[in-house]
TIPALUM-431966 format. One record per residue (C-alpha): x, y, z; residue in one letter. Coordinates in nm, 2 decimals, decimal comma. Layout:
BEGIN
<X=X | Y=Y | Z=Z | residuo=a>
...
# end
This chain:
BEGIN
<X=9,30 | Y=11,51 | Z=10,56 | residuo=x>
<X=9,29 | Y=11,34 | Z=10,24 | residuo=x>
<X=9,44 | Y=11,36 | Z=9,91 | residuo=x>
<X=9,25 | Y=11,45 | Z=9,61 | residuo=x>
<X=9,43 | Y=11,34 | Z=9,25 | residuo=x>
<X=9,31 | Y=11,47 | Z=8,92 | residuo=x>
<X=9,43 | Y=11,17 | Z=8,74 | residuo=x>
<X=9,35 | Y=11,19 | Z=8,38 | residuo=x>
<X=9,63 | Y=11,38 | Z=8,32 | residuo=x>
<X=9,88 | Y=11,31 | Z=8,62 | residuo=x>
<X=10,14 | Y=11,14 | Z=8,49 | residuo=x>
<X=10,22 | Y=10,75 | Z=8,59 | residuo=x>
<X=10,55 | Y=10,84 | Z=8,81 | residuo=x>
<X=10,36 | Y=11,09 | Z=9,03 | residuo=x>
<X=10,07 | Y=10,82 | Z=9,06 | residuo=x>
<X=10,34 | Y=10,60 | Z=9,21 | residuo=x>
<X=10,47 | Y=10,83 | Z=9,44 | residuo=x>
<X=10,15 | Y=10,88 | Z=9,55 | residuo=x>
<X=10,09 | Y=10,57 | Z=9,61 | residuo=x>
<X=10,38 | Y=10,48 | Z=9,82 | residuo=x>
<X=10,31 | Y=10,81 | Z=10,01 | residuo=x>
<X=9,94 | Y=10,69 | Z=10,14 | residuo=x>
<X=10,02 | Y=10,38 | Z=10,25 | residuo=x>
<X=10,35 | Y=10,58 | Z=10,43 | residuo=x>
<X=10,12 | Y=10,78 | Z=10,60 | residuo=x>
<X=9,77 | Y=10,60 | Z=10,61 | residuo=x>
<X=9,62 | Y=10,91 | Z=10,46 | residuo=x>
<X=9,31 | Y=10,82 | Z=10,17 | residuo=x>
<X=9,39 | Y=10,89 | Z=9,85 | residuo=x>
<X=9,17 | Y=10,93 | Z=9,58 | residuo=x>
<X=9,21 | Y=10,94 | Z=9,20 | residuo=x>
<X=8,96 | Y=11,08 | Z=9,01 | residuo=x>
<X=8,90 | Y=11,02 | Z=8,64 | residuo=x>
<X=8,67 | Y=10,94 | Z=8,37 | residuo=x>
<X=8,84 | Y=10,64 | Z=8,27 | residuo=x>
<X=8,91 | Y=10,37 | Z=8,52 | residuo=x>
<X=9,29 | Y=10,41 | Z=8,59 | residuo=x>
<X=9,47 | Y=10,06 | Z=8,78 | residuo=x>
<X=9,57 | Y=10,12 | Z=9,15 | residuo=x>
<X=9,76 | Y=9,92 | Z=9,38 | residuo=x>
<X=9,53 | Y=9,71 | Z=9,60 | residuo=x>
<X=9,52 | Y=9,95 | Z=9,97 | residuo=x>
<X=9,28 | Y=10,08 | Z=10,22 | residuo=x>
<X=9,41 | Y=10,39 | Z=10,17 | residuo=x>
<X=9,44 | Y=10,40 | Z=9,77 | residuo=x>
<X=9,05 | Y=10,46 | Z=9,56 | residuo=x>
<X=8,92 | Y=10,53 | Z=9,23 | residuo=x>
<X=8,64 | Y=10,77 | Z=9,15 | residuo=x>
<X=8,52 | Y=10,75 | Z=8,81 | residuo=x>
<X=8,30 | Y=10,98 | Z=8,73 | residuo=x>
<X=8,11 | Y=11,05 | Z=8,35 | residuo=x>
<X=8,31 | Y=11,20 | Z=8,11 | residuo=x>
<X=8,27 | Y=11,57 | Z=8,03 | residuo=x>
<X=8,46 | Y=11,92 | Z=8,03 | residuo=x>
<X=8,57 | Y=11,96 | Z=8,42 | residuo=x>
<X=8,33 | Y=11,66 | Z=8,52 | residuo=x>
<X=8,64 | Y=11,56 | Z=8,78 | residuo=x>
<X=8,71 | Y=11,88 | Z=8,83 | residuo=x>
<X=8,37 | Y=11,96 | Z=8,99 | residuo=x>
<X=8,37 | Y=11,66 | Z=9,16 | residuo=x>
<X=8,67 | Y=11,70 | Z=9,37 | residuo=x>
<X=8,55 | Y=12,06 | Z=9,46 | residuo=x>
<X=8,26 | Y=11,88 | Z=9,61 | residuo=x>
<X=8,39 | Y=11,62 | Z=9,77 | residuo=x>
<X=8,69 | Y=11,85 | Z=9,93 | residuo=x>
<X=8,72 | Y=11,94 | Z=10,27 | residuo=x>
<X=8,92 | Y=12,24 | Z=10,40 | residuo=x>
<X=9,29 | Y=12,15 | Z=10,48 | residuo=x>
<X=9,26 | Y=11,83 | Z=10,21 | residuo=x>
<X=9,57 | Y=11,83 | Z=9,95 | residuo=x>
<X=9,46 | Y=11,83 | Z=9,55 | residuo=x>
<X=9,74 | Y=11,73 | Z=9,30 | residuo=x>
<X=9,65 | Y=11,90 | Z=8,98 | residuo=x>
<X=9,78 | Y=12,10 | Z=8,69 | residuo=x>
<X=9,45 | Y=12,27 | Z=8,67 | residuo=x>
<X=9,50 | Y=12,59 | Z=8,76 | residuo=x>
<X=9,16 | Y=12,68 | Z=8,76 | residuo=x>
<X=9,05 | Y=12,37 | Z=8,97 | residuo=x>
<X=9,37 | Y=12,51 | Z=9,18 | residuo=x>
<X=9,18 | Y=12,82 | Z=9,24 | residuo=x>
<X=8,91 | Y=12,69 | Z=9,38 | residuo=x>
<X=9,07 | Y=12,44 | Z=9,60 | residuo=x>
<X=9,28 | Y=12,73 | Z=9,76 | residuo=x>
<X=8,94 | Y=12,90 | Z=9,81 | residuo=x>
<X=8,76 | Y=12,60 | Z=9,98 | residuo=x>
<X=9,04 | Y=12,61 | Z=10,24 | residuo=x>
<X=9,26 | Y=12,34 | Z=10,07 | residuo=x>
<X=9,58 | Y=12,29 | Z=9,99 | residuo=x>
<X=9,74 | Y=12,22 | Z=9,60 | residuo=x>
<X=10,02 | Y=12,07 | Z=9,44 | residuo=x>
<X=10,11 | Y=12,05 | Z=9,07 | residuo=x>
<X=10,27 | Y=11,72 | Z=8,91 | residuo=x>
<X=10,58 | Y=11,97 | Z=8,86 | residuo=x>
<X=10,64 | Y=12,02 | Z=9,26 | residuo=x>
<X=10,49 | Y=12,34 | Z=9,27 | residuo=x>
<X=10,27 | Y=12,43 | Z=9,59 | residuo=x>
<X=10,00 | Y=12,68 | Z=9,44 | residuo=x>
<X=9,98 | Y=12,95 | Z=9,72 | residuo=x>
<X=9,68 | Y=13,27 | Z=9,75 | residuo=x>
<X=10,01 | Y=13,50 | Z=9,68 | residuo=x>
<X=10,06 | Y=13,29 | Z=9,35 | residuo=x>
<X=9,69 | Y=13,19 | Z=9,19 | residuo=x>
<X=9,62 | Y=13,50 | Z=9,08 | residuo=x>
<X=9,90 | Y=13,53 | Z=8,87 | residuo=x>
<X=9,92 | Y=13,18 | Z=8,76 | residuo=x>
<X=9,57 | Y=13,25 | Z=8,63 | residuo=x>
<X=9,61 | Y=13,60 | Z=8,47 | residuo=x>
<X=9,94 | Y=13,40 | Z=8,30 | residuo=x>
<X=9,73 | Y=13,13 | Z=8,19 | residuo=x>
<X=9,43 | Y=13,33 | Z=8,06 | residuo=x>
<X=9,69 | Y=13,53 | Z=7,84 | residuo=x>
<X=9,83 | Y=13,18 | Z=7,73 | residuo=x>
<X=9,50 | Y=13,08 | Z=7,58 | residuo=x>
<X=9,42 | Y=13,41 | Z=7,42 | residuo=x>
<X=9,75 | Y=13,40 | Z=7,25 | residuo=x>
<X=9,67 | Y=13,04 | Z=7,10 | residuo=x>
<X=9,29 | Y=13,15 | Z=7,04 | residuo=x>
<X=9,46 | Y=13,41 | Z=6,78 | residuo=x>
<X=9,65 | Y=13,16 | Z=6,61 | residuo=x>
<X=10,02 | Y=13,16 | Z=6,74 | residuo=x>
<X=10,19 | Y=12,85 | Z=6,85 | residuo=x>
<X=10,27 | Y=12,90 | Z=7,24 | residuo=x>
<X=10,43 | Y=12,52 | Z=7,25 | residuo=x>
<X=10,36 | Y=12,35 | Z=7,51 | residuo=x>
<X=10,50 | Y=12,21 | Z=7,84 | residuo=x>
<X=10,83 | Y=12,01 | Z=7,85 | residuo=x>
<X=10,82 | Y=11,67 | Z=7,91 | residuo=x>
<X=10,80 | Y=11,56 | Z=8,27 | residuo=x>
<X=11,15 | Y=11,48 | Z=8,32 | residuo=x>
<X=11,37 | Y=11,30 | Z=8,63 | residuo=x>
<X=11,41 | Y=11,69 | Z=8,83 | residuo=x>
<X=11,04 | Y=11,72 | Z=8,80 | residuo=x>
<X=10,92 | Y=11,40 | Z=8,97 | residuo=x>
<X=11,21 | Y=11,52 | Z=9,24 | residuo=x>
<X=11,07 | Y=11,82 | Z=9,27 | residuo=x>
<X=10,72 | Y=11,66 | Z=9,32 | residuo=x>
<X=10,85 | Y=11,45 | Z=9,56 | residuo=x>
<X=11,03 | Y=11,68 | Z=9,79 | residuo=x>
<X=10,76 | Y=11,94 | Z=9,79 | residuo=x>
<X=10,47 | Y=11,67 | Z=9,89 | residuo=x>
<X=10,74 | Y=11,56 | Z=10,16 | residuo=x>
<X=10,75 | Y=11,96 | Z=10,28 | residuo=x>
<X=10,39 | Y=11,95 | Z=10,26 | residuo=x>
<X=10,37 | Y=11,61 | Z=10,51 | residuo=x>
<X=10,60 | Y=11,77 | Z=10,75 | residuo=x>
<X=10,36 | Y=12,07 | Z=10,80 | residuo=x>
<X=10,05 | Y=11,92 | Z=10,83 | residuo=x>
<X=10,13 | Y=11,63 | Z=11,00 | residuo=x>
<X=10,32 | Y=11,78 | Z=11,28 | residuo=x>
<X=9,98 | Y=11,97 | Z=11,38 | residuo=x>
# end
């Protein structure tokens, strides 16, 4: 197993948690980005940049997956596919996309964009606060437990 971060968005708390989490569990993590991003100096930490471009990272980490690998993205698209390759996907957010959940999540975020494509302000996301980063932390924690006990 490895873990798969789409890291031009994730935000710099997550990184860190991540971080502490491969070298907790010797499992390769890999941040992918089109922008070289610092990390720690680890066998178990890397940096894929790849050329800049719409879903450019995404596509990459779809390739480079294996089934059971964990993504962390807020893509739910890239989420999609992930769960259809056989792997596993956490948002920044804590939340574990499921196959009971994707569909939804996409239906929801397909009417998102058609309601901003027609002009009205949807907002956006609230800032990633302190329950957040617990949240991510205590679901990727959950996630450990039940792969790792295999």
């Amino acid at each position: 197993m490895q873990i798969w971060v789409d890291a031009d968005a994730c935000p710099k708390p997550i990184k860190d948690i991540l971080f502490r989490a491969a070298e907790r569990t010797a499992i390769t993590t890999t941040l992918v980005a089109n922008q070289h991003l610092p990390t720690p100096p680890s066998r178990y930490i890397k940096m894929l940049r790849v050329r800049a471009g719409f879903d450019v990272a995404d596509n990459e980490i779809v390739t480079r997956l294996n089934a059971g690998d964990l993504v962390i993205t807020g893509d739910i698209p890239l989420a999609s596919e992930v769960l259809a390759k056989g792997g596993h996907a956490i948002n920044p957010r804590g939340e574990r996309y499921s196959q009971e959940t994707i569909k939804e999540r996409l239906n929801m975020r397909d009417f998102m964009d058609t309601l901003r494509s027609s002009g009205i302000d949807t907002g956006g996301p609230a800032a990633l606060g302190p329950r957040d980063i617990q949240a991510f932390a205590n679901q990727l924690d959950i996630f450990f437990a039940s792969q790792l006990k295999r």
